[in-house]
matplotlib code that plots the C-alpha trace (Angstrom):
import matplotlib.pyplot as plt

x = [10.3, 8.0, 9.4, 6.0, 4.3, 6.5, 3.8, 5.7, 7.1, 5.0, 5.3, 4.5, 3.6, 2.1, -1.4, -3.0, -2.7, 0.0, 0.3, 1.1, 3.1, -0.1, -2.6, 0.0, 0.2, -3.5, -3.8, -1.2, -3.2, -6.8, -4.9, -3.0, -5.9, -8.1, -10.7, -11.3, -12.8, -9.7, -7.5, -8.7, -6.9, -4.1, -3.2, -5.0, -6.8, -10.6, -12.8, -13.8, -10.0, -9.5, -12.2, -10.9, -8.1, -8.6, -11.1, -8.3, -5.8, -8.4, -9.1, -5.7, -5.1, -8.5, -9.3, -10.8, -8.5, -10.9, -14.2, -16.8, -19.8, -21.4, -20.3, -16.7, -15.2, -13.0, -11.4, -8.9, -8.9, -6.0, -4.9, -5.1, -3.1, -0.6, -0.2, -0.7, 3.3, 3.8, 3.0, 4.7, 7.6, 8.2, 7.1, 9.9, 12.1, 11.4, 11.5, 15.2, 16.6, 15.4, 16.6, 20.3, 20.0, 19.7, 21.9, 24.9, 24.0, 21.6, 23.2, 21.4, 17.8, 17.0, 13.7, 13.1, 8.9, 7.9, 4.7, 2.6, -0.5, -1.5, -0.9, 2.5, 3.0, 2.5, 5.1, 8.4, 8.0, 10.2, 13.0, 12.5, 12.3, 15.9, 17.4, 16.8, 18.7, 21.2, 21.8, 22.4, 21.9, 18.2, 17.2, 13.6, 11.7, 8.1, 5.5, 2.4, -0.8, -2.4, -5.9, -4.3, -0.7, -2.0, -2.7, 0.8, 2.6, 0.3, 1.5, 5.4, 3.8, 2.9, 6.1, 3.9, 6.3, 9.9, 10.0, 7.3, 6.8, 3.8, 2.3, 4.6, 1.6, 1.1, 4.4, 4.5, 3.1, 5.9, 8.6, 10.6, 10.6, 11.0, 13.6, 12.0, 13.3, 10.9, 11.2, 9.2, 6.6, 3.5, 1.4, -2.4, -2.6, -5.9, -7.2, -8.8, -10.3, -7.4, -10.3, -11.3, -9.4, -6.7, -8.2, -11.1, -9.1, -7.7, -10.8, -12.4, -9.2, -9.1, -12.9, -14.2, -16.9, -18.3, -18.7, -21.5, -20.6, -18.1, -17.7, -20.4, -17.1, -16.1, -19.2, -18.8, -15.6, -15.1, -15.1, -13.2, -15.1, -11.8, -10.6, -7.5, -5.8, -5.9, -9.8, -10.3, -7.8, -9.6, -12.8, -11.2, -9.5, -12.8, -14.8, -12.3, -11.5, -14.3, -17.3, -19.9, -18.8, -20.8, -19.0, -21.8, -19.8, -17.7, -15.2, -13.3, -10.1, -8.3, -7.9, -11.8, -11.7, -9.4, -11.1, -14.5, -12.7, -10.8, -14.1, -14.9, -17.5, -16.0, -12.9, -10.9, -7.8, -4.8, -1.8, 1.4, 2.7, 0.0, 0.5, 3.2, 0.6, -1.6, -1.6, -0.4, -3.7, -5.3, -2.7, -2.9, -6.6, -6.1, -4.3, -2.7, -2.1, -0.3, -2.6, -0.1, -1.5, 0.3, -1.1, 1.6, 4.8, 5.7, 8.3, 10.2, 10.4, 11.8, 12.5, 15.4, 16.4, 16.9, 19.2, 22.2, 22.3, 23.9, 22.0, 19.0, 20.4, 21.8, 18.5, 16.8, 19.6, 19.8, 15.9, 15.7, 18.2, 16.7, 13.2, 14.0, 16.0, 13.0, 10.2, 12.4, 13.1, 9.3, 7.8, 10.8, 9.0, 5.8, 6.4, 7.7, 4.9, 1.6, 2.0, 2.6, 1.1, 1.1, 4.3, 5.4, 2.6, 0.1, 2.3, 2.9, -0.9, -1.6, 1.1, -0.3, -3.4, -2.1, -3.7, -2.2, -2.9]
y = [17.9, 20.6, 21.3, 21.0, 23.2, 26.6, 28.2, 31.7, 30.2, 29.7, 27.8, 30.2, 29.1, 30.5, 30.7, 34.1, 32.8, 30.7, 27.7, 27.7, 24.8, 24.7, 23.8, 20.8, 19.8, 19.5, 18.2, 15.2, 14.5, 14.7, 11.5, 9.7, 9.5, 8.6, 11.2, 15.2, 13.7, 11.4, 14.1, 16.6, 14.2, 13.6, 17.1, 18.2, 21.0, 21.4, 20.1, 23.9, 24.5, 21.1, 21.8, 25.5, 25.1, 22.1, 24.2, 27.2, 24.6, 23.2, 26.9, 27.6, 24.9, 25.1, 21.7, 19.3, 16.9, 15.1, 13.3, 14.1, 11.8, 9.3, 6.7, 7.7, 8.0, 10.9, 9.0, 11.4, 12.8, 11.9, 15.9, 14.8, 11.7, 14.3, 16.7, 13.8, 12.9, 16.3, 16.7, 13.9, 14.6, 18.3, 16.7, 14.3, 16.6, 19.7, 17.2, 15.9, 19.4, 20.4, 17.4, 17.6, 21.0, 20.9, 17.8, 19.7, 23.4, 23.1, 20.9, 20.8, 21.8, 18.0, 17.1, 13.2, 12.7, 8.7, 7.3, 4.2, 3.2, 3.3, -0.2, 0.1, 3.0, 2.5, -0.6, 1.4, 5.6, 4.9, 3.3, 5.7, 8.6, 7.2, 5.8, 9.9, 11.2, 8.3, 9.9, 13.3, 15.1, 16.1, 19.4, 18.0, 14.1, 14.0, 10.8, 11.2, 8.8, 6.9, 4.9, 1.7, 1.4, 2.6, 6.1, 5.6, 5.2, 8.0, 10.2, 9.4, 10.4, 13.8, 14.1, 14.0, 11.6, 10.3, 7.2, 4.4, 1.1, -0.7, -3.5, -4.6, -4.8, -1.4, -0.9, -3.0, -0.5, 1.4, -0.7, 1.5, 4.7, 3.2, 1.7, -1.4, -3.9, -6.5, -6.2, -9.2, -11.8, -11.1, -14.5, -14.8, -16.4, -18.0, -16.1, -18.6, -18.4, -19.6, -21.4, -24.1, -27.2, -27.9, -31.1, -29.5, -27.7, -30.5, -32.1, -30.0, -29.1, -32.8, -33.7, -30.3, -30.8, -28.7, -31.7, -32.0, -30.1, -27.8, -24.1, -22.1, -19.6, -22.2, -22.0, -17.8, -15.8, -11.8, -10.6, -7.3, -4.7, -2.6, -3.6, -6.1, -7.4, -11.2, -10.9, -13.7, -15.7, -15.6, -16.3, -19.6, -20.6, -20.7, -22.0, -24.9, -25.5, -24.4, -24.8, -24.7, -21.0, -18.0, -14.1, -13.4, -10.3, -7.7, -4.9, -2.1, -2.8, -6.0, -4.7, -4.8, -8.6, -9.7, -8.2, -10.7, -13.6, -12.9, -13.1, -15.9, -15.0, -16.2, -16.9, -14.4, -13.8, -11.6, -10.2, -11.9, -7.8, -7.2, -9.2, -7.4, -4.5, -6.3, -5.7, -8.7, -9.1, -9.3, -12.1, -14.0, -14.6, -16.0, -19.0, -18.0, -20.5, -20.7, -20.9, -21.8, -18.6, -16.0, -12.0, -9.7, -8.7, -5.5, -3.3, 0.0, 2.0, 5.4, 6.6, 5.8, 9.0, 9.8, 6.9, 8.2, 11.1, 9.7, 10.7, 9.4, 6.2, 5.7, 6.0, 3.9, 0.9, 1.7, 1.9, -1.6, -3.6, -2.4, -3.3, -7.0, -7.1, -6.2, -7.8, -11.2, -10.4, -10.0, -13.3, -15.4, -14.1, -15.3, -18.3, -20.0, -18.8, -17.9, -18.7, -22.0, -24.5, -26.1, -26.7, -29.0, -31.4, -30.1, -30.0, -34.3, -34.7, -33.0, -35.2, -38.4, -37.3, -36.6, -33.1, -30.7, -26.9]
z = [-4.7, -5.8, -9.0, -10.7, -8.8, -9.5, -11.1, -12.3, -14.9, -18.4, -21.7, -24.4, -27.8, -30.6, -28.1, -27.1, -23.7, -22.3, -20.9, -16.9, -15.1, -12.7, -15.3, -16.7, -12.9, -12.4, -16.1, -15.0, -11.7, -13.3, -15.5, -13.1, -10.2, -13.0, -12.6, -11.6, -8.4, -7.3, -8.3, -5.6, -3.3, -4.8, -5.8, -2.3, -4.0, -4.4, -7.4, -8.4, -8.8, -10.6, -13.2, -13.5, -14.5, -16.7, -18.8, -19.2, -20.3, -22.8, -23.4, -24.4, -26.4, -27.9, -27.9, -25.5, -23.8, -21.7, -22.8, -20.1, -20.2, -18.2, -20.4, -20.9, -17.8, -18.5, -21.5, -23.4, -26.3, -29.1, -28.0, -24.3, -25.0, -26.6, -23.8, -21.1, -22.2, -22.4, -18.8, -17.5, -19.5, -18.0, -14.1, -14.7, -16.1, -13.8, -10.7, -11.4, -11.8, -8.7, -6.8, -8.6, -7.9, -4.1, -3.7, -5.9, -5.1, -1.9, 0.4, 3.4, 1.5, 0.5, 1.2, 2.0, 1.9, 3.1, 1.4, 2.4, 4.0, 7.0, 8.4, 6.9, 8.2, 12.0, 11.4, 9.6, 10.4, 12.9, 11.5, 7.9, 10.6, 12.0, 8.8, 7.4, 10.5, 10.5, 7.0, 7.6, 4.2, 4.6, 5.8, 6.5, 6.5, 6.1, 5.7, 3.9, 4.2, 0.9, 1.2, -0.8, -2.4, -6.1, -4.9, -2.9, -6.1, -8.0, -5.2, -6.3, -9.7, -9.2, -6.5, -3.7, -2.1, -3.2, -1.5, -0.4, 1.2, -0.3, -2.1, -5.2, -7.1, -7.2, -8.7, -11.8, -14.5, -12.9, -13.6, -16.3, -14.0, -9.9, -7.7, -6.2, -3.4, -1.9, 2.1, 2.6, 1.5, 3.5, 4.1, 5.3, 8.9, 10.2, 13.1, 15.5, 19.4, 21.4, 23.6, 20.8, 21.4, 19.0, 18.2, 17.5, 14.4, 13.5, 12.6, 10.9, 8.2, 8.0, 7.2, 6.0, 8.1, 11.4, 14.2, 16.3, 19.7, 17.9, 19.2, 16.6, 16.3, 13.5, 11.6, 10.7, 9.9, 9.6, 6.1, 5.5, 3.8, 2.3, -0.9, -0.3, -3.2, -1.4, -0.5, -3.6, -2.0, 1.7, 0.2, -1.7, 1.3, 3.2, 0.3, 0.5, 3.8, 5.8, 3.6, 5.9, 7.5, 6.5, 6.1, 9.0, 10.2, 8.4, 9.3, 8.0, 9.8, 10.6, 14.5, 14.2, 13.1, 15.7, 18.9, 17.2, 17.5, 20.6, 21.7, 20.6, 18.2, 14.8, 12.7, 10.1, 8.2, 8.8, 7.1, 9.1, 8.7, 11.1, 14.0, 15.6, 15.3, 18.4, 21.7, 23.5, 25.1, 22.3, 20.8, 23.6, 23.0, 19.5, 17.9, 14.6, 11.5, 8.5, 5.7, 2.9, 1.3, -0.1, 0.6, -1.6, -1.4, 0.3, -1.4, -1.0, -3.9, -5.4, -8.4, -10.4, -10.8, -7.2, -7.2, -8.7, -5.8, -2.6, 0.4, -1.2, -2.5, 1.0, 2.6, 0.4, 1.0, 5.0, 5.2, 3.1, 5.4, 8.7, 7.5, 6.1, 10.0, 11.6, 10.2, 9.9, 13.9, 14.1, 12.7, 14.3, 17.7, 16.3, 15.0, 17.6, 20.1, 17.9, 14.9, 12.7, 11.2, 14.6, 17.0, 20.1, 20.8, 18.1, 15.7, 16.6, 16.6, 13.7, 11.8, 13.1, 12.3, 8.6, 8.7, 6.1, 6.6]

ax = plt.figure().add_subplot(projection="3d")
ax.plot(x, y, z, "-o")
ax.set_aspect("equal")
plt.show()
């Protein structure tokens, strides 16, 4: 890790002034985040430093590798194209030497850095934090925060991190250049007030149709305001089965949506990876059910070159097994006490009632 940003070391060319590892490093983020803006997060340096050194590059290479316009979107040029692969090519190449280098020459100077987002995160640290010890081989773990999975996987891009658990989504432009395992299929569950009868429920899947005398709770859901990749999904799921609810309330956070209904206030969705997140006083004040929809798949990845070196390739199978243990140990918990598409008794009335979740 860190490879790219050993900036004493210059490419020379035929330039007056020479090309340093720093300007291809901020170069490579201004790309991959897709802007100078985004880049100041990823590269965690400040837009005045960004634009800087951009302009030297461009200054040394005298020509402009990025369009700047309203309309353009910081589109590159066919020269920033060029030195795009040229950047990525000495990150990539710069990052395995380094890495072989402290595995083979280093020993104990192998750095492991976690990536993923932040309800993720509160889930696994702690069995990455003891799969890295149960390893041995590191000299130091570390976990670093993304605001969605894409800037997660940009972050493995510019070696920010060198391992991550997040959506698979994210990964698939990646395909060619990361290790990735699917953990677990994460599925949408319906949040509900644990006070409306159950009969109640059943009616309304089965008809489509809010009953006179029904809790109001039924007639509004909790729309999440962050970008989730299933939000089209929700909406359809309500549009279908619930078409008489309006979004009237909206949160941030998922944690936010549950403590509405547990109040009794309104309906919403949630990841099945985030139950085990809620306090049991919370849970017990909400009926969760299956949905039938799917939310993403959650994967660990790393890149494949860190594969062929042995303390990392351990980690990355140790991590993976104790994850699929523990979430599978999770739902099993769940779904025979919260969560299902009904059990016991409901689950008999629902069938004779030929309701279909």
């Amino acid at each position: 890790m860190g490879a790219f940003s050993v900036n004493k070391f210059k490419i020379v060319g035929t330039m007056r002034m020479a090309i340093t590892l720093k300007q291809l490093e901020i170069f490579h983020g201004i790309v991959v985040a897709g802007s100078i803006s985004k880049a100041t997060k990823l590269l965690g340096v400040s837009q005045p430093t960004v634009s800087q050194q951009l302009s030297k590059l461009e200054d040394c290479l005298g020509s402009q590798l990025i369009k700047r316009g309203p309309s353009r979107s910081d589109e590159l040029t066919p020269s920033g194209e060029h030195w795009f692969r040229v950047a990525s090519e000495v990150s990539h190449t710069l990052s395995c030497a380094w890495e072989r280098h402290h595995s083979e020459f280093g020993g104990e100077q192998l750095v492991l850095q976690l990536g993923s987002i932040p309800s993720l995160r509160r889930r696994f640290i702690a069995l990455a934090a003891q799969a890295a010890l149960d390893v041995g081989e590191f000299k130091h773990f570390g976990f670093k925060s993304g605001e969605n999975s894409e800037q997660v996987v940009n972050m493995i891009s510019m070696h920010r991190v060198n391992c991550a658990i997040v959506n698979a989504v994210s990964t698939e432009a990646h395909n060619s250049t990361l290790q990735c395992e699917i953990l677990f299929s994460d599925q949408i569950l319906w949040a509900v007030p644990r006070d409306i009868p159950i009969e109640c429920i059943e009616h309304v899947l089965a008809t489509r149709r809010m009953p006179t005398g029904a809790p109001a709770s039924l007639s509004c859901f909790v729309a999440m305001t962050d970008s989730v990749s299933w939000l089209k999904k929700s909406e359809g799921w309500y549009a279908s089965k619930l078409p008489f609810a309006e979004p009237f309330f909206s949160c941030p956070v998922h944690r936010a949506g549950m403590e509405i209904v547990a109040q009794g206030l309104a309906t919403a969705h949630l990841p099945s990876s985030l139950l085990p997140h809620l306090p049991t006083s919370l849970r017990e004040q909400i009926r969760f059910i299956e949905t039938g929809e799917h939310a993403r798949d959650i994967a660990l990845v790393m890149p494949k070159h860190l594969m062929s070196l042995k303390p990392f390739a351990h980690f990355f199978t140790l991590l993976a097994e104790r994850v699929k243990e523990a979430h599978t140990s999770a739902m099993d918990q769940f779904l025979t006490s919260d969560v299902g598409h009904m059990n016991g008794k409901e689950k008999r009335t629902a069938h004779q009632a030929n309701v279909s979740l």
